[in-house]
N, C-alpha and C positions, 0 to 999 in steps of 0.2 A: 483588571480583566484577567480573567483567571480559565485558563482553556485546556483540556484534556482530550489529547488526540492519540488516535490507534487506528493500525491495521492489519488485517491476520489472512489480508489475500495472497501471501507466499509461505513460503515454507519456514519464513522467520516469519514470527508475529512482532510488530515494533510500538509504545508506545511512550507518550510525551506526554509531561504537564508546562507549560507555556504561561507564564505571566507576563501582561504587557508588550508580544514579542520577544522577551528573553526567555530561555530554556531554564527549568528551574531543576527539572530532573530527566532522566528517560532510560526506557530500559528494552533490552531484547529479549525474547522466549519463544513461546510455541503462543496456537491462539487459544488453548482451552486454559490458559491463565492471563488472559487477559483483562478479567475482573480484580484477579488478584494483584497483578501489573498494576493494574490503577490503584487498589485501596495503599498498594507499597509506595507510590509515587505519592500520593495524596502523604502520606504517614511523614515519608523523607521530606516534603516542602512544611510539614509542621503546618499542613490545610487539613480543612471536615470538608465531605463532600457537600454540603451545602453551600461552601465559598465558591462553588465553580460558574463559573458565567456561562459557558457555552462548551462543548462537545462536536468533535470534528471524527469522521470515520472513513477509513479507506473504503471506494466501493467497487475497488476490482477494475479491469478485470484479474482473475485470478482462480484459486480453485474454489470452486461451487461449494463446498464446505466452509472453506475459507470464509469466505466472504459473509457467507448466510451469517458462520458464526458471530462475526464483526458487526453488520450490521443489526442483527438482534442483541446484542449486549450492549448498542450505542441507543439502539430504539430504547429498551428498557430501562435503560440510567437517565436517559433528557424526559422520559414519561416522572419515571417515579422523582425526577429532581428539579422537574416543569422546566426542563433549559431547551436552549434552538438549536437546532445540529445540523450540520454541513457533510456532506460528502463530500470525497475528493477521488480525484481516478487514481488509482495505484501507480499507471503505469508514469502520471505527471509529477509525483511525488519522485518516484525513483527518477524521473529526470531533472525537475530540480536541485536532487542530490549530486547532481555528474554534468553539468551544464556542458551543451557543445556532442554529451556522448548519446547514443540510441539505446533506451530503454528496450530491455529484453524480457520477458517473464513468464518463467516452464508454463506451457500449459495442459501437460498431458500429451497421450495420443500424438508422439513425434511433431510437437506445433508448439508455439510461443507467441504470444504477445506482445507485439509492439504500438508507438503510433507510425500514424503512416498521415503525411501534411496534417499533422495537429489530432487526428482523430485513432480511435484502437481500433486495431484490427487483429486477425488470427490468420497465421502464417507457419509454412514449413520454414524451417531453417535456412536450410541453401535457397529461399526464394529471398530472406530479406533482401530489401534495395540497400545494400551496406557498398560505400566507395571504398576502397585502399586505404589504410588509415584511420576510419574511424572507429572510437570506442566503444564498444559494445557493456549496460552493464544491469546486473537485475541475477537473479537463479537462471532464466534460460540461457545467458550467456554462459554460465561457467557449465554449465550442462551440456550446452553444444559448441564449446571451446573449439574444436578442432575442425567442425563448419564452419562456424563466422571464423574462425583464422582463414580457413581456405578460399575466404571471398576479402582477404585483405583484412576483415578485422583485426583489431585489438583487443583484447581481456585482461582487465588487472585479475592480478593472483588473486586468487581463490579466497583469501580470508579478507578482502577490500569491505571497508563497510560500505560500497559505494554499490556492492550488490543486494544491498537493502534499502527499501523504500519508507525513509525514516520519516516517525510520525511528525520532527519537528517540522518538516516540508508537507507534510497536509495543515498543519496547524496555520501557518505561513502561506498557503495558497485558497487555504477557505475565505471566503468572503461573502455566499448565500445564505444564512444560517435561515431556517425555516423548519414549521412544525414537522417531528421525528417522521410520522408515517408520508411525507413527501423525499424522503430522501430513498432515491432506487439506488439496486444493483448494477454494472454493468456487466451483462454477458451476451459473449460472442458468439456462442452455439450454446445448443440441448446440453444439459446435464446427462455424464455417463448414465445415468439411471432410465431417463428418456429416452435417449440415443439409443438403447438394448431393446427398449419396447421395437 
């Protein structure tokens, strides 16, 4: 079982090739090389993309570009290569990554991303429900460092991978796989571009 997972809802794009459960390669960038990310990973496991079984894509929340872009490069690869593909929430991915800590993730317009009992939501900073102590991790955290310090947070330094929402934990939390155009976006408000209207 040969799985190829990506998401390009933050400001690092992350993707994974995944065989059997084991990581075979995986690499970080931006998301407008996220095609190229995969043919590189494909290339390094010495796979053609026709060996791939299945296709996992982060579906945000995140930034509205982001994700569009993610999701239409995961739609057109499982069309053109007939595979199932899953979505995963961005924001369970980056907690996967950091067990125990609260996923955080910029979302623009002074707000961030988190879950709030299991589900995403969109929130100011100084509102998260964060106790003294806990780890905060994801871009909105190191972005609003000196908030969530001032409500007790914690923040690992800044170059943590643990503020990226790595593709090997969507690979790893997918379990739906179903035909490409049933896998949605998650968004928590209008796209800047709506919101102006």
């Amino acid at each position: 079982m040969l799985t190829l997972a990506f998401d390009t809802a933050t400001s690092v794009a992350t993707s994974a090739l995944v065989r059997d459960g084991e990581v075979v390669a995986e690499r970080v960038s931006r998301a407008v090389r996220v095609l190229a990310d995969a043919e590189e990973l494909l290339e390094r496991a010495g796979a053609e993309p026709r060996e791939l079984s299945r296709l996992v894509v982060g579906t945000g929340p995140g930034s509205f570009t982001g994700v569009r872009i993610g999701l239409a490069a995961a739609r057109a690869l499982a069309f053109a290569l007939d595979l199932p593909l899953a979505g995963v929430s961005t924001l369970d991915a980056l907690a996967a990554g950091a067990p125990a800590a609260v996923p955080v993730v910029d979302a623009g317009r002074r707000e961030v991303f988190t879950l709030l009992d299991g589900a995403p939501v969109v929130s100011a900073p100084a509102e998260l429900p964060v106790e003294p102590g806990t780890t905060c991790v994801g871009d909105g955290a190191v972005r609003y460092r000196e908030v969530l310090e001032s409500l007790g947070a914690e923040i690992p330094r800044r170059e943590s991978e643990l503020h990226v929402p790595r593709a090997r934990f969507h690979a790893e939390l997918a379990h739906e796989f179903v035909d490409p155009g049933a896998v949605e976006p998650i968004y928590l408000r209008l796209p800047d571009a709506e919101q102006a209207r």
